[in-house]
C-alpha positions as CSV (number, residue, x, y, z in Angstrom):
1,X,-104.3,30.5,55.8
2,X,-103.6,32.1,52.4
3,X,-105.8,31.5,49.2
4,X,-104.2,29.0,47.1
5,X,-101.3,28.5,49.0
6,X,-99.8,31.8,47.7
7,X,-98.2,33.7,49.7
8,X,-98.9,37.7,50.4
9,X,-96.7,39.8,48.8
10,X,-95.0,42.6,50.7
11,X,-96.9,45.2,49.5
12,X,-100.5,43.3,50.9
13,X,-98.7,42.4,54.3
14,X,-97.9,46.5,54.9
15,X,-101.8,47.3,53.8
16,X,-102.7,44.4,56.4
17,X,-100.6,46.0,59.0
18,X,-101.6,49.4,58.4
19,X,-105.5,48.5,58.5
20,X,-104.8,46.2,61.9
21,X,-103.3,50.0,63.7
22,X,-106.3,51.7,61.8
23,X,-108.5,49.7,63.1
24,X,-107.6,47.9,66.6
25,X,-105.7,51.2,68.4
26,X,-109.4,52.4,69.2
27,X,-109.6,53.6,73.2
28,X,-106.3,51.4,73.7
29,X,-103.6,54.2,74.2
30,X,-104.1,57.9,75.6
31,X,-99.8,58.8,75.2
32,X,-98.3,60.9,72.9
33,X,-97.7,59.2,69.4
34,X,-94.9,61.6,68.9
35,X,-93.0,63.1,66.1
36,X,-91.8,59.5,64.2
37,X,-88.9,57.5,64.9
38,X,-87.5,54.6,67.7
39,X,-87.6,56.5,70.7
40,X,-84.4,54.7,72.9
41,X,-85.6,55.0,76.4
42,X,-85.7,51.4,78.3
43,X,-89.9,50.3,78.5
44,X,-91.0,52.7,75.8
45,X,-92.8,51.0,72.9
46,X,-91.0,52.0,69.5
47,X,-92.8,54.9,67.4
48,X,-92.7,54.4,63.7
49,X,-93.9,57.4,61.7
50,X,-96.7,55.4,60.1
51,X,-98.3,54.4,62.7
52,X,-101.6,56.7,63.8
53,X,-103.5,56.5,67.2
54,X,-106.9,55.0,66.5
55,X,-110.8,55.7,68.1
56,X,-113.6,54.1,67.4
57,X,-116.5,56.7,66.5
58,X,-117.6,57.2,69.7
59,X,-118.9,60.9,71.0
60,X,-121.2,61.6,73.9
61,X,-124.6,60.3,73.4
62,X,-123.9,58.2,70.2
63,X,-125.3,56.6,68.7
64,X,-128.9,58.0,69.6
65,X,-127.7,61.4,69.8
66,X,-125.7,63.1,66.8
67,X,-124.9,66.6,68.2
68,X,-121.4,65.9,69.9
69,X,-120.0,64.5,66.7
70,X,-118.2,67.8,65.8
71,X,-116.5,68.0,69.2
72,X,-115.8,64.2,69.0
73,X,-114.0,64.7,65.9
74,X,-112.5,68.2,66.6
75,X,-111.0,66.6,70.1
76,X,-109.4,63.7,67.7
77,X,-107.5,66.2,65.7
78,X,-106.4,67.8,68.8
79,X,-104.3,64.8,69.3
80,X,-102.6,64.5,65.8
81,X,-101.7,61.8,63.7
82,X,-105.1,60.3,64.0
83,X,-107.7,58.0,62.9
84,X,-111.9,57.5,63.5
85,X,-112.9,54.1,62.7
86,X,-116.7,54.4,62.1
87,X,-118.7,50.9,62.6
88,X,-122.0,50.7,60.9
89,X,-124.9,48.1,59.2
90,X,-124.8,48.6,55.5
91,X,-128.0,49.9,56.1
92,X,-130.4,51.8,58.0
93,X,-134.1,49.9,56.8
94,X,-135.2,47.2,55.4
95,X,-135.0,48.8,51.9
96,X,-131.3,49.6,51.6
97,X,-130.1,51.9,49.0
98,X,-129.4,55.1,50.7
99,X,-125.6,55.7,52.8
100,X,-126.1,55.0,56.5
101,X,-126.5,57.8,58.6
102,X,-123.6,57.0,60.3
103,X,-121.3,57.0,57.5
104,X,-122.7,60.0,56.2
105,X,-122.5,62.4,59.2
106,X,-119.1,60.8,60.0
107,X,-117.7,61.8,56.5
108,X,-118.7,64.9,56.5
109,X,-116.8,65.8,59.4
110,X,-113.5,64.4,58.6
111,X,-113.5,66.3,55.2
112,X,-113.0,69.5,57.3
113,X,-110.2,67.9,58.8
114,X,-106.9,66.0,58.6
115,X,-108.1,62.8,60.3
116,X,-107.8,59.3,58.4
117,X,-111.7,57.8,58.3
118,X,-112.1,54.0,58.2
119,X,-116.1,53.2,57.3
120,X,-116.7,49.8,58.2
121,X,-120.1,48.2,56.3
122,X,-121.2,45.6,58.4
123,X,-124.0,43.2,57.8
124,X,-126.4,40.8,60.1
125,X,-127.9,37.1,59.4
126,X,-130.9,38.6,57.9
127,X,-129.2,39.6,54.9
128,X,-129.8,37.0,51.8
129,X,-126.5,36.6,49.8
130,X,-128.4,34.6,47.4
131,X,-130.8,37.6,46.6
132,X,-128.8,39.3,43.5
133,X,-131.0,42.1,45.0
134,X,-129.4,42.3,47.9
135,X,-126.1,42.1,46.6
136,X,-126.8,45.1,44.3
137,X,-128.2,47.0,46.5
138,X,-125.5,47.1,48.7
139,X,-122.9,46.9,45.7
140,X,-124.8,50.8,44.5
141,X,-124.6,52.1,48.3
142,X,-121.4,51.1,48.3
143,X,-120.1,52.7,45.0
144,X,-122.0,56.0,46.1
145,X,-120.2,56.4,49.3
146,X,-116.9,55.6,47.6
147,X,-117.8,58.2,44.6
148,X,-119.0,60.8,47.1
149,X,-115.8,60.6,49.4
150,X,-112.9,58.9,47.9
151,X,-111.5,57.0,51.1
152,X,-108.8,55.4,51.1
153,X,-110.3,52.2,52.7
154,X,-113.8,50.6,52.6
155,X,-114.3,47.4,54.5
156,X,-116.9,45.2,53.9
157,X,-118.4,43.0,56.9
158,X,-117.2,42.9,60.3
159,X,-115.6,40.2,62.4
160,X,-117.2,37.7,59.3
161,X,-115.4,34.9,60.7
162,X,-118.1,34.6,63.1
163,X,-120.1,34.2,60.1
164,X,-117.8,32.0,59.0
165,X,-118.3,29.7,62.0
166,X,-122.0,29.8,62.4
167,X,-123.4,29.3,58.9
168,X,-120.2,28.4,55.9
169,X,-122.3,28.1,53.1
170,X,-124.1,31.3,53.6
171,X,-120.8,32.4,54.3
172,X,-119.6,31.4,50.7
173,X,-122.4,33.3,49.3
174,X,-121.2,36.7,51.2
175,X,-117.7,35.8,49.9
176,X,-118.9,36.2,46.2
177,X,-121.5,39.4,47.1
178,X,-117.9,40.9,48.6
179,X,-116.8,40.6,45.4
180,X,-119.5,41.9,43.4
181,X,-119.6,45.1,46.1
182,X,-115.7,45.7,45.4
183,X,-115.9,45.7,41.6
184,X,-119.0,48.5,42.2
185,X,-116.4,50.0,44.1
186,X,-113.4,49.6,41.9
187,X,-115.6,51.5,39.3
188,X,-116.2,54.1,40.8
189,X,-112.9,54.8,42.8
190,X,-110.0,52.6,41.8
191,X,-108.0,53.8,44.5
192,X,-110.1,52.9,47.2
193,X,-108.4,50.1,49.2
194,X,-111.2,47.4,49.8
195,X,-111.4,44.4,52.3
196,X,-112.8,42.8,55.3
197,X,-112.4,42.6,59.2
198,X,-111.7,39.7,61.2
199,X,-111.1,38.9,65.0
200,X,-107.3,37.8,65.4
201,X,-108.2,35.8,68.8
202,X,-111.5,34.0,66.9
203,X,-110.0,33.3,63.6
204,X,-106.8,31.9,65.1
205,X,-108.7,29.9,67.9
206,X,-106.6,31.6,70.5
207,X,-109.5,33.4,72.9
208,X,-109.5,30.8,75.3
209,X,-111.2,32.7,77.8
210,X,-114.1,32.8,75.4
211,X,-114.4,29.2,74.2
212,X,-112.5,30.3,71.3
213,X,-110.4,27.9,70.8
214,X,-110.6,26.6,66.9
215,X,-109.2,28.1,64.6
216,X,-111.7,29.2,61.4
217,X,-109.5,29.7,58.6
218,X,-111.9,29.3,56.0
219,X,-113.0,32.6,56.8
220,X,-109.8,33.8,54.9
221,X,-109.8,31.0,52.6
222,X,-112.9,31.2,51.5
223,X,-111.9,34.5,49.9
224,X,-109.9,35.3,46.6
225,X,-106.9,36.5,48.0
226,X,-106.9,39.2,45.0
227,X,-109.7,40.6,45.8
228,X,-108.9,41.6,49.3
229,X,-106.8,44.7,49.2
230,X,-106.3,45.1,52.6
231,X,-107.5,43.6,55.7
232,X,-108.9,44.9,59.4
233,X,-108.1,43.0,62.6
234,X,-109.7,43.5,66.3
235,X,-107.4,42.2,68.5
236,X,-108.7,41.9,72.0
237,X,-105.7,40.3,74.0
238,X,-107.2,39.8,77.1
239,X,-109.4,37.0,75.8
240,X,-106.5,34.5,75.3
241,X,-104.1,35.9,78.1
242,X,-104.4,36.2,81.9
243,X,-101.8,39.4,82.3
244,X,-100.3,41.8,80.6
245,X,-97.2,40.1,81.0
246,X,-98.3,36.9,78.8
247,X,-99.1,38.9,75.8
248,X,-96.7,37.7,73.3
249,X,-94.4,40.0,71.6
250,X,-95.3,39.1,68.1
């Protein structure tokens, strides 16, 4: 499943693991992180320090109604050691150009706070890869939210092995626009960490409960592994197990 046959280096399999607990902890665990460290106790998972409790961006009334998004995010920081992952089309029209709304309003709480943001730009099948337009157009929105608010992670399409599945050449196209978008990026904030989301259950064939049950690795493959900094995972194990107690331990 890796580009070329090369394998990831430790430093890229830590980013991948830190984006998967970023991303997939949303709405999954209401306990106490606590303070870092194994905890011994028989049937308690172990803590590592690193690890922050994730929610998706989610307040009352969202998305049609803003207006609870400062008690949304003032509720998360209640909770320490925290992260909002933030979900949104890479645009708001037809035109393009401007920083979603979501994205926007979301950043501009968590700079008053100490909550780790993950913006996810996602995209839909009426967006032409082939149309340098397009690609630049998302490439300057991009670059303007990365300039504007430094994050520490950007990902670019969600879930894409979908994508992957459903149309591969078009696919191939959005695999070279992602890396037109990161260099934009790059540019503007080197440090930003950029990649992609994929389903784990979908892109390993394992989701047998959903008729998933091919695996698409050409969604990975069809990337250069170089380019991908770090990578998001949904995990949804209840689509490939029947009880809690069939969820494998790796």
């Amino acid at each position: 499943m890796i580009h070329s046959a090369k394998a990831f280096r430790a430093q890229a399999v830590c980013r991948l693991a830190l984006a998967a607990l970023l991303l997939l902890g949303a709405g999954c665990d209401t306990s106490d992180p606590g303070d870092g460290g194994p905890v011994g106790t028989p049937g308690t998972p172990t803590i590592f320090e690193n690890i922050e409790r994730g929610y998706a961006l989610s307040p009352r009334g969202f998305p049609e109604d803003f207006s609870q998004i400062e008690a949304f995010f003032d509720e998360v920081q209640a909770l320490g050691r925290a992260s909002v992952q933030a979900n949104t089309l890479w645009r708001d029209d037809a035109t393009g150009g401007a920083i979603p709304a979501v994205a926007q309003v979301a950043a501009a709480q968590d700079a008053l706070r100490d909550v780790q943001l993950v913006i996810v730009f996602g995209w839909n099948e009426e967006d032409d890869w082939s149309n340098p337009e397009t690609v630049q157009t998302f490439a300057r929105m991009a670059a303007s939210y990365a300039a504007a608010h430094k994050p520490d992670y950007l990902f670019l399409g969600n879930e894409t092995d979908f994508d992957a599945e459903a149309d591969f050449e078009n696919y191939l196209l959005w695999a070279a626009a992602y890396r037109t978008i990161r260099q934009e990026i790059k540019l503007r904030n080197p440090a930003t960490l950029v990649g992609t989301v994929f389903n784990v259950e979908h892109l390993m064939g394992t989701g047998r409960f959903s008729g998933w049950t091919s695996p698409v690795p050409e969604a990975w493959t069809a990337h250069h592994a170089g380019t991908i900094d770090v990578v998001g995972l949904t995990v949804y194990p209840f689509l490939g197990t029947a009880t809690v107690a069939d969820v494998p331990d790796t």
